[in-house]
C-alpha positions, -999 to 999 in steps of 0.1 A, spaced: -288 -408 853 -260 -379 842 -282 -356 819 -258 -339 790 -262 -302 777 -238 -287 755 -229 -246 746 -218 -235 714 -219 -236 679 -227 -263 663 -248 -282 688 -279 -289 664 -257 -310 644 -241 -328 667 -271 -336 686 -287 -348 653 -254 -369 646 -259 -384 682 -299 -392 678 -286 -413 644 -258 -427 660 -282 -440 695 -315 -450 670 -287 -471 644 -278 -492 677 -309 -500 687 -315 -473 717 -350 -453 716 -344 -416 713 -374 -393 720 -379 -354 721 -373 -326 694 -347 -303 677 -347 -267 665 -331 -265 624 -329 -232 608 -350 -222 582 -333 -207 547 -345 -189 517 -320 -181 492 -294 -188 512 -305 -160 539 -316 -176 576 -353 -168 582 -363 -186 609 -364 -215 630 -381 -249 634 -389 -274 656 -389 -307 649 -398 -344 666 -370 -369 659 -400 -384 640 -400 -358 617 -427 -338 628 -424 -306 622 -432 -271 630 -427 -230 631 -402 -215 660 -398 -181 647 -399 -164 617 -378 -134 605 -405 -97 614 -443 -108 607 -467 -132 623 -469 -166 609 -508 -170 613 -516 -193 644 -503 -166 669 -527 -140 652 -547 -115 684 -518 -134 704 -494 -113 727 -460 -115 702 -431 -125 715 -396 -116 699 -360 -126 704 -341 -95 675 -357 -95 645 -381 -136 650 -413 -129 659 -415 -165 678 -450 -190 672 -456 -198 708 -488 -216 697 -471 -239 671 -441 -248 696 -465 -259 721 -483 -283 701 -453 -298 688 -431 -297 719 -451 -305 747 -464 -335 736 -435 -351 734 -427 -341 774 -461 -356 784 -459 -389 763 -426 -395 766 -414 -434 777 -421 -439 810 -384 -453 825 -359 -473 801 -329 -459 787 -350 -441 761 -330 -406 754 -350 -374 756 -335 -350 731 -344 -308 743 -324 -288 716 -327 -264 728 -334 -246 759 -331 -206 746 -350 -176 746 -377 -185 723 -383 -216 739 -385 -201 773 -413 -177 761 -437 -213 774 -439 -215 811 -453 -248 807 -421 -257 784 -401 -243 814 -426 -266 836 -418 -297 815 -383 -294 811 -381 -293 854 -399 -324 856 -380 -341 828 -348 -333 847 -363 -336 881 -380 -368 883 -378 -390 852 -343 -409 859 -340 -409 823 -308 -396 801 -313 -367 788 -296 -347 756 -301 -311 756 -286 -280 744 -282 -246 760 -273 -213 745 -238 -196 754 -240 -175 784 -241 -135 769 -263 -107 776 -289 -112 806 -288 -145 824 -317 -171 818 -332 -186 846 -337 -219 832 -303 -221 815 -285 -212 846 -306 -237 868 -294 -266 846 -260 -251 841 -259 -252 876 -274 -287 884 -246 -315 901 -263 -340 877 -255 -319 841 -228 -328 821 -213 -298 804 -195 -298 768 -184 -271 751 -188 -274 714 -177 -250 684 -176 -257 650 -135 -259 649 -137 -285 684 -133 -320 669 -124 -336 700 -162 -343 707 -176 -372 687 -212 -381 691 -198 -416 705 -183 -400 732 -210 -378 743 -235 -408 739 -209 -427 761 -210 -401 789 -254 -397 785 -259 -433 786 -230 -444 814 -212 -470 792 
């Protein structure tokens, strides 16, 4: 089954308009989501979160958030990222995923911080790789140094590629769920 990535701006919300759009009709939607954190207006981080609602920290804007504390740090500009806390949110959801069915697995996204995991890296392969399931995913825009992940499923016969930006109305989240689910 055709797995769909998109590149852009604006791709967290469309992927969260898609997940509504699949779960209102009656189609299972697994996986997670990054959102950005704000304070006063000002972006200070990222979050992960399950489609459930589960939630936790990404990144945060310079200091350590607590849980990665005598932890080598790892930073994408000025986000100190919270390998620990992606983990436990993220790869759970990889290893109890639905076995088979049209269940959608939602990875937004595939990006730096998120490739700081090798077992994220690891479980993103086999989700592509073996699990014949649909899957919704985001990657970043290529700039700067190429990502081996990224370009792998760039690259990959079986990845549907959209290009989204916040002035592209062409894509609705019918479509796209039209082209991931081969309706």
């Amino acid at each position: 089954m055709a797995c769909l990535f998109y590149l852009g701006v604006g791709k967290t919300t469309l992927v969260q308009k898609a997940c509504e759009a699949l779960t209102s009709s009656g189609v299972a939607v697994e996986g997670f989501y990054t959102e950005e954190v704000r304070e006063g207006g000002r972006r200070v981080g990222f979050d992960v979160v399950s489609v459930t609602g589960k939630r936790g920290i990404l990144s945060r804007i310079g200091c350590s958030s607590g849980s990665s504390a005598g932890r080598r740090e790892h930073r994408v500009g000025q986000y100190l990222v919270d390998l620990v806390s992606f983990e436990s949110l993220a790869l759970p959801l990889f290893r109890n995923a639905s076995p088979g069915g049209r269940a959608v697995f939602v990875i937004d996204e595939i990006g730096k911080m998120e490739l700081f995991s090798q077992d994220f890296i690891r479980a993103v392969r086999q989700m592509l790789g073996s699990s014949g399931r649909p899957v919704l995913g985001t990657i970043p825009a290529p700039k700067g140094r190429p990502l081996g992940l990224v370009e792998e499923v760039r690259s990959r016969s079986d990845v549907k590629l959209f290009i989204v930006s916040t002035f592209d109305s062409t894509l609705s989240p019918a479509d796209l769920l039209c082209s991931c689910l081969n309706v």
